[in-house]
C-alpha positions as CSV (number, residue, x, y, z in Angstrom):
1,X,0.0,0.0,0.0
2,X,1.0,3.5,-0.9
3,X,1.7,5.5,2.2
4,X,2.4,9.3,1.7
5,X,4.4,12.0,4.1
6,X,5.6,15.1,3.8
7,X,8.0,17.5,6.4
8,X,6.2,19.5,9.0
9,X,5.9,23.3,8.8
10,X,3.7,25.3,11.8
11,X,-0.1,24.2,11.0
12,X,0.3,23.6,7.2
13,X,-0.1,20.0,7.5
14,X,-3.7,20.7,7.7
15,X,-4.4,22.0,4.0
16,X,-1.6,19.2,3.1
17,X,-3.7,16.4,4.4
18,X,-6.1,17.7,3.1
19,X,-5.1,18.1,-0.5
20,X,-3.5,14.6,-0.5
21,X,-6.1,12.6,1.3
22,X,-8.7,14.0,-1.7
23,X,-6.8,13.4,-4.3
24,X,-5.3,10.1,-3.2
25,X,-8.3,8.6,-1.0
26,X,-7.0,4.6,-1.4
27,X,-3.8,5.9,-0.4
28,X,-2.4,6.2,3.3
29,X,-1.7,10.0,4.3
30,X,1.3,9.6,7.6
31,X,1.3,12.7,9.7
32,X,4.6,14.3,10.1
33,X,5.1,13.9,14.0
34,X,6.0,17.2,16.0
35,X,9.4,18.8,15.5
36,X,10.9,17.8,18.8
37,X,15.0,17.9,20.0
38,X,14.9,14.1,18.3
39,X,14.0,15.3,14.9
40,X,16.3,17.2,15.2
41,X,19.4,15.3,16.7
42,X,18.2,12.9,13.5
43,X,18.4,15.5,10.8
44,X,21.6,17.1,12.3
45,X,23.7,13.7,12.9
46,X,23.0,12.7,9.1
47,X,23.2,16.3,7.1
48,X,26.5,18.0,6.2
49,X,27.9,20.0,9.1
50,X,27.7,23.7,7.0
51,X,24.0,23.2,5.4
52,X,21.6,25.4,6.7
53,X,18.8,24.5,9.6
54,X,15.8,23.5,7.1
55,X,17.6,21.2,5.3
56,X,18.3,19.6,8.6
57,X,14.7,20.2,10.3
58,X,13.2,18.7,7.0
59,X,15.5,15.1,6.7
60,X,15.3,14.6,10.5
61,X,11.2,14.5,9.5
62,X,11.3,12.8,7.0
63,X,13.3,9.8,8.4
64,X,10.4,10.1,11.2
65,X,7.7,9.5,8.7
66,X,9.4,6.9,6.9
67,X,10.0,5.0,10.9
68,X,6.6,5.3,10.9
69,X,5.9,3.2,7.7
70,X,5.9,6.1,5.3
71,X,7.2,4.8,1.2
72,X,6.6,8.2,-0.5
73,X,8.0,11.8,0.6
74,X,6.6,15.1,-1.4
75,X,9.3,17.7,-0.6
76,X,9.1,21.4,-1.7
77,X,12.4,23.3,-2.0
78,X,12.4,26.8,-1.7
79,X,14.1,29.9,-3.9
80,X,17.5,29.4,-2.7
81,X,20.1,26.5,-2.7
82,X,17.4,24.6,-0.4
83,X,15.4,23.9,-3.4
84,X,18.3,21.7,-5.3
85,X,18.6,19.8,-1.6
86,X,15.5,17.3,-2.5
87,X,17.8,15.2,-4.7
88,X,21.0,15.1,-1.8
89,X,18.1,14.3,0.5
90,X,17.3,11.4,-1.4
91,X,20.9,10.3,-1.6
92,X,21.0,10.4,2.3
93,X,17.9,8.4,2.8
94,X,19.3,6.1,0.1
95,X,22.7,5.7,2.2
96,X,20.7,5.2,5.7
97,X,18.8,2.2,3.8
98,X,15.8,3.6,3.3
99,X,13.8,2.6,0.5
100,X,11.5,4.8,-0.2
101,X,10.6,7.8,-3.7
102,X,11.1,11.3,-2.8
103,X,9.5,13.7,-5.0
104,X,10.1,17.4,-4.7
105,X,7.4,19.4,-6.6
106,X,8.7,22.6,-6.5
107,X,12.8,23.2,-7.2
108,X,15.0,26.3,-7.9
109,X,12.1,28.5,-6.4
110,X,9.6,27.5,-9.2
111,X,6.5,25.3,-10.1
112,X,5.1,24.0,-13.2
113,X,2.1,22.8,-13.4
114,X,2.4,20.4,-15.9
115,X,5.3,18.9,-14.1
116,X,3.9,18.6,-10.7
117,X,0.9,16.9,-12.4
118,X,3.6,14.2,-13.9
119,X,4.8,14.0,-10.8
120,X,1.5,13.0,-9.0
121,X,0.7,10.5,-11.4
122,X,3.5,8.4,-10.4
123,X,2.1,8.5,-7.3
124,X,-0.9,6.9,-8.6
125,X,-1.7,6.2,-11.9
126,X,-5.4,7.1,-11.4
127,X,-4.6,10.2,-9.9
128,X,-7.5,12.7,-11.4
129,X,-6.3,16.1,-12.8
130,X,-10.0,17.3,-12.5
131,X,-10.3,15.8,-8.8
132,X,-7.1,17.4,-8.2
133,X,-8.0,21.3,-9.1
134,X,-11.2,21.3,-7.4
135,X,-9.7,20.2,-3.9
136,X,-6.3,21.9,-4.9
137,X,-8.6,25.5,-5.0
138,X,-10.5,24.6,-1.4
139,X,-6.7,23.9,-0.5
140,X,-5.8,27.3,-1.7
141,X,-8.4,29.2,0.2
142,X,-7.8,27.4,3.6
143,X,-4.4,28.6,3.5
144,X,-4.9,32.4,2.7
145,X,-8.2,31.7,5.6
146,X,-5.8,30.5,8.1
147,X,-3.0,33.3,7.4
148,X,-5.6,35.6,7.6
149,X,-6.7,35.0,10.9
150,X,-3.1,34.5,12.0
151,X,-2.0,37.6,11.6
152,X,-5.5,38.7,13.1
153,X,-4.1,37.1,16.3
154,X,-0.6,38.1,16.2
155,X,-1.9,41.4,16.6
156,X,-4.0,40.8,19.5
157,X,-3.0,37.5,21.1
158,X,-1.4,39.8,23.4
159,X,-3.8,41.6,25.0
160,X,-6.7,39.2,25.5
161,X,-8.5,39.6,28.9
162,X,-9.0,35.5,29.0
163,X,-5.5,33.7,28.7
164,X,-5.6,31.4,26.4
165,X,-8.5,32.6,24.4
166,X,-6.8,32.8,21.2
167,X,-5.2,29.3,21.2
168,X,-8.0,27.1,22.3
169,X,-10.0,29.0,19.2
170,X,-7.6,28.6,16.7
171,X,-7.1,24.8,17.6
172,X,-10.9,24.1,17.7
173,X,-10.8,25.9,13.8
174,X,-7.8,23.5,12.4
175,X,-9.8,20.6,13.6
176,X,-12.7,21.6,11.6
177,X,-11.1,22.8,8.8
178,X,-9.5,19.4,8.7
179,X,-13.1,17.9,8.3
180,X,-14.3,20.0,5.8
181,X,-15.4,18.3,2.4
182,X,-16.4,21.1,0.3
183,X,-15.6,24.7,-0.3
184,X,-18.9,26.2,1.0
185,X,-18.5,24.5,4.2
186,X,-14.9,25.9,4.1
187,X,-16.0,29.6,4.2
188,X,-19.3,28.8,6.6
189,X,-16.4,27.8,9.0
190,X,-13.7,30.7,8.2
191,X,-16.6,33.3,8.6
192,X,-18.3,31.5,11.9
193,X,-14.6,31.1,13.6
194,X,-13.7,34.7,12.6
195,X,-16.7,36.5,14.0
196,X,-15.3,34.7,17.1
197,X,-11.8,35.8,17.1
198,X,-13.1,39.0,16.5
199,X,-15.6,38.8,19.5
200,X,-12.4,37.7,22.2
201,X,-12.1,40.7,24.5
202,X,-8.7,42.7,24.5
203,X,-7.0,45.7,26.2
204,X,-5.2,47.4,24.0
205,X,-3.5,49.9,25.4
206,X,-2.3,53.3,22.6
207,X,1.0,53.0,23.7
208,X,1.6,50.0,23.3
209,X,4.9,48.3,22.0
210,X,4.7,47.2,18.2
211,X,7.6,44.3,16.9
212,X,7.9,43.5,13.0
213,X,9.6,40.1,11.9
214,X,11.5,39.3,9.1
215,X,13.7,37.0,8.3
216,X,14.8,33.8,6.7
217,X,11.1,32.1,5.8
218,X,11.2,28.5,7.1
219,X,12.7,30.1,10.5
220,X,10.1,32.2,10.4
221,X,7.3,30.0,10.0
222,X,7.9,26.8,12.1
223,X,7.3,27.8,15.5
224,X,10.0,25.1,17.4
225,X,12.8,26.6,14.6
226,X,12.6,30.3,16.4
227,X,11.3,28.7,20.2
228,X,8.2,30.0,19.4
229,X,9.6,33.6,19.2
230,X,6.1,34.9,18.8
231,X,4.4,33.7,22.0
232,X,7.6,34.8,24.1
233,X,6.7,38.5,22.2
234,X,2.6,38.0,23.3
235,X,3.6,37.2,26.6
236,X,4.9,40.4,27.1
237,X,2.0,42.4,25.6
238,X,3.3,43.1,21.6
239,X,1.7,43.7,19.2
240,X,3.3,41.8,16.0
241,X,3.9,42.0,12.5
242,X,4.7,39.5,10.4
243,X,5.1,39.3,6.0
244,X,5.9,35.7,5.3
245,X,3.1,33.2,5.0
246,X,2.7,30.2,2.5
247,X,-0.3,32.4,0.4
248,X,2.7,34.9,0.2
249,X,4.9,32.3,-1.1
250,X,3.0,30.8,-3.6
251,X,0.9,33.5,-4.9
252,X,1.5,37.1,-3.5
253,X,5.6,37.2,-3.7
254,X,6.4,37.2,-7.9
255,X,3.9,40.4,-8.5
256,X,5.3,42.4,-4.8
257,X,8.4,42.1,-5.6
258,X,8.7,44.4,-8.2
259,X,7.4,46.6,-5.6
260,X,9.4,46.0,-2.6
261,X,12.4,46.0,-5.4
262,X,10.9,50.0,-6.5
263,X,10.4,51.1,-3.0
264,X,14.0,50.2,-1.4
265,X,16.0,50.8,-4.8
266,X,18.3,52.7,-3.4
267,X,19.5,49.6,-1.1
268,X,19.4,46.8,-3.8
269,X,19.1,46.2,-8.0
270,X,19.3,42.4,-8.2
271,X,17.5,39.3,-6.1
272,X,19.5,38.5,-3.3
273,X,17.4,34.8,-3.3
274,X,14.8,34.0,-1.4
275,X,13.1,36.4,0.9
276,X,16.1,38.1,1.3
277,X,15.5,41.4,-1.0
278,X,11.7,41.2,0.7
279,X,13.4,41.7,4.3
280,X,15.6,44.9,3.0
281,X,12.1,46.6,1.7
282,X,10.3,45.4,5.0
283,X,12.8,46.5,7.3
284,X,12.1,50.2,5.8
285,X,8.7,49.7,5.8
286,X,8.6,48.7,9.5
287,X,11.0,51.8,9.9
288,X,8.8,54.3,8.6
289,X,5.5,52.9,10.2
290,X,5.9,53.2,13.9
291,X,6.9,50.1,14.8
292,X,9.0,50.0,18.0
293,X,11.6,47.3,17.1
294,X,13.0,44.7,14.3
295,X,13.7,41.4,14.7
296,X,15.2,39.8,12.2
297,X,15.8,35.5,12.4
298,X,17.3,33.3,10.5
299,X,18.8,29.8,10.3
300,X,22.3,29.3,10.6
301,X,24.4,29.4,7.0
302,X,21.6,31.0,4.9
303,X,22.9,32.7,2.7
304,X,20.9,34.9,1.3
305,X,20.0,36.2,4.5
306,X,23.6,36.7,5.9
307,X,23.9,39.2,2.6
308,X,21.2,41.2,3.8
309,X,22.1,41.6,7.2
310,X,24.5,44.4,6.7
311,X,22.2,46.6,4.8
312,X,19.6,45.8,7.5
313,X,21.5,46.8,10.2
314,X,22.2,50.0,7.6
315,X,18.8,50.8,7.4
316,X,17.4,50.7,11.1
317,X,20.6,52.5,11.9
318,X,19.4,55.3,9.8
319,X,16.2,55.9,11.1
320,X,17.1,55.2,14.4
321,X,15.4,51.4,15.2
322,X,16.4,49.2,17.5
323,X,17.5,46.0,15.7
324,X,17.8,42.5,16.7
325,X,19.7,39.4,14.7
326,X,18.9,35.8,15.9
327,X,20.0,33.1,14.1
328,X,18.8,29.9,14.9
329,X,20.3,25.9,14.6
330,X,20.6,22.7,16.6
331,X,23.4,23.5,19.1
332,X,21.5,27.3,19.6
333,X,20.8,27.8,23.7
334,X,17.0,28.4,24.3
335,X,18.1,30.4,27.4
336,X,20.4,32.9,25.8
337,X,18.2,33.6,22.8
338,X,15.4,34.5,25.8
339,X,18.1,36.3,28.2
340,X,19.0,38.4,24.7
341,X,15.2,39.1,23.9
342,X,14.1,40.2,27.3
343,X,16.7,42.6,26.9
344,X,15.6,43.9,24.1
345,X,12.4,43.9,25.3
346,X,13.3,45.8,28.5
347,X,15.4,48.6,26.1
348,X,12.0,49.4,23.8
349,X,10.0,49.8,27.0
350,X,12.5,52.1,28.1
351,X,12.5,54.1,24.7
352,X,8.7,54.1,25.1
353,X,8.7,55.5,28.1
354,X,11.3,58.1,27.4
């Protein structure tokens, strides 16, 4: 029996299982498990010592899944040097003994269509291209649904009256998106769960401290890569702002970056890769906003991000924003990237206050 897996990213594995369980229903869908200090032990102790963190993150889940039974991977690789990794992936799970197929469906930071539907069939030969579009456009919507409301909490997670009340929402809403059949029933649930979201009680107070992220996108979107760098911010009443999200991946980034490219020219002419270029633009933007303080994360040896540190740091120097770098992989010390946080934390209230 086919059994399918893919890596874990935050709470994408809902519209994944999703998308895969429609389109192959004989087949077995294996949940990624949870990205714990064994995932990535697993992915660290088999990976080349200089690749970056995702690369790592992403083997040390895979070789979960295939423990648990898993004989097909569908890996994504991103617009930098992670997206030619899915092939020395495949060599390392070959070398380990592993016998599985390992299909990446996106490399060198594009997608084709055609291709990915090639790809699929392999899977299974009576894969459905019109089964596949239908359930691939609910799959669409629940994604830009579910970043919507995220960033809807992000700026208010942190001044709710009722602890908790944003989290025990959100998880009650991924369980029924996950049971959704159809797109009507989709947007019945987005509008009923946001209505609620929107009817949590806050405080929020007018001077209160404002954070922007930005940074190196996988880093940025799996909570356990960053120690869940965004409730550490909520817990001290922040109010935060973040760009990337999957919808902005796949179908916001080609048409704004012409714009982020237009409004920060005098900083950069080319790509840098990735969302590097993006963060240069942001960081101005979050500059000449009002927001309080950058924070800018990454995993360690990205590239692309590394380049646009220094004209970062250039830019909130400038205008006269405090500016933090983390940069995030296996051997990093959850305490010191706290200690260094609270400080900065402690600095903006002073600032504020000031």
């Amino acid at each position: 029996m086919t059994k399918i897996a893919f890596p874990q990213m935050g709470d994408y594995y809902i519209p994944a299982t999703f998308l895969l369980s429609h389109i192959f229903p004989n087949d077995e869908i294996i949940k990624a498990p949870k990205i714990t200090s064994k995932t990535i032990e697993l992915g660290t102790e088999n990976s080349p010592e200089f690749v970056c963190t995702p690369f790592k993150y992403t083997l040390g889940t895979m070789i979960e899944c295939l423990d648990k039974g898993a004989n097909i991977l569908i890996q994504m690789g991103g617009g930098c040097r992670y997206g030619y990794y899915a092939e020395l992936q495949a060599e390392i799970l070959k070398d380990l003994g592993y016998n599985c197929q390992l299909i990446n469906l996106v490399t060198e930071g594009s997608a084709s269509l055609k291709r990915i539907n090639k790809l699929l069939k392999q899977i299974n030969p009576k894969y459905s291209k019109i089964k596949a579009m239908y359930y691939g456009f609910i799959t669409i919507k629940m994604v830009k649904y579910m970043d919507e409301i995220d960033d809807y909490i992000r700026k208010n997670i942190g001044f709710e009256i009722e602890k908790g009340s944003f989290e025990n929402l959100k998880e009650q809403m991924l369980i029924t998106f996950s049971h959704i059949n159809s797109y009507r029933n989709l947007y019945k649930a987005y509008k009923r769960y946001l209505k609620k979201f929107q009817k949590i009680k806050v405080h929020k107070p007018d001077n209160r401290l404002k954070i922007g992220i930005i940074g190196e996108l996988y880093t940025v979107m799996e909570p356990f890569s960053n120690y869940f760098l965004e409730k550490e911010l909520a817990k001290h009443h922040i109010e935060i702002k973040r760009f990337t999200n999957v919808h902005y991946l796949l179908f916001e980034k080609a048409h704004k970056y012409k714009k982020y490219q237009k409004y920060s020219k005098e900083y950069f002419t080319y790509s840098m890769g990735a969302d590097a270029s993006d963060n240069i633009a942001r960081c101005k933007y979050l500059c000449e906003n009002d927001y309080d303080g950058i924070i800018h994360i990454k995993s360690s040896f990205c590239t692309p991000e590394i380049g646009a540190m220094p004209i970062i740091n250039k830019i909130a120097n400038t205008y006269q924003k405090p500016l933090i770098f983390f940069s995030f992989d296996s051997a990093t010390s959850e305490t010191g990237i706290q200690t260094r946080l609270e400080a900065f934390y402690d600095m903006l209230e002073m600032r504020k206050n000031k």
